[in-house]
N, C-alpha and C positions, 0 to 999 in steps of 0.2 A: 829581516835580520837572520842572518842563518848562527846556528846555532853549532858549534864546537866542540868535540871532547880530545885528550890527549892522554895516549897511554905510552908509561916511561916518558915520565916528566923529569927528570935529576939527569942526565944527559946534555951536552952540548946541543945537540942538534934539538932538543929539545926547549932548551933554552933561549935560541935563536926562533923556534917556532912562536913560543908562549908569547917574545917580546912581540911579534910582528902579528899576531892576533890580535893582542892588547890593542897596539894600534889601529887599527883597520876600524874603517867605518860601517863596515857589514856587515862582521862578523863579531859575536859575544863567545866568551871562551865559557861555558859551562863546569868543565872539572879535567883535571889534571890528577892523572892516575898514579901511585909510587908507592908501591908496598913496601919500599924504604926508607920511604919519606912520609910516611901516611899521617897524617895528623899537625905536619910542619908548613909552617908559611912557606910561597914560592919563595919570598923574598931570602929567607934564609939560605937557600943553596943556590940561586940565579945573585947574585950582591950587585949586579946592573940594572935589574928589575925593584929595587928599593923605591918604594913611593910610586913606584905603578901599578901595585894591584896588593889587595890583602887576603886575596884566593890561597887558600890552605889545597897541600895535596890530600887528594881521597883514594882510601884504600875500595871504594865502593864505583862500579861503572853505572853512569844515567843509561839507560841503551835509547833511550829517545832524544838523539841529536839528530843533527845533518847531513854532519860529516866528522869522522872516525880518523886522527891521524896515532899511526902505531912507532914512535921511538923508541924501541926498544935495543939493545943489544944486537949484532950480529947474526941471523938466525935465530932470534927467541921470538918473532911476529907469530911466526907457519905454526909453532908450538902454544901461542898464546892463543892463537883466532882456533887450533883444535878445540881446545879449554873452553874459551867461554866463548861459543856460538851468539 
């Protein structure tokens, strides 16, 4: 099973990502990163994702996953991956 994180979770494309992990049979989604969202259900700001998952976003990153997907904003990746190595 490979294991998942996502940062800039409250975005579209992010949205689209979270649903299509959910589903997958190979992958588990570990945490969903949103320091604007931190502490709130996905369900809350995804309302297509209702009753697919009760994963809350985390203001905190696991660094032991798999695989690393960055949603962030336009040019805020290159400035997040400075940050936190």
């Amino acid at each position: 099973m490979i294991k998942a994180g996502i940062i800039g979770g409250a975005g579209y494309t992010a949205g689209e990502l979270i649903r299509l992990i959910l589903h997958h049979p190979g992958v588990v989604l570990d945490f969903v990163y949103s320091t604007s969202n931190a502490d709130n259900e996905i369900q809350q700001v995804h309302r297509d994702l209702v009753g697919d998952t009760d994963l809350k976003f985390v203001q905190k990153i696991n660094p032991v996953v798999d695989v690393l997907f960055l949603c962030l904003g336009h040019g805020n990746s290159k400035s997040f991956l400075k940050e936190h190595f």
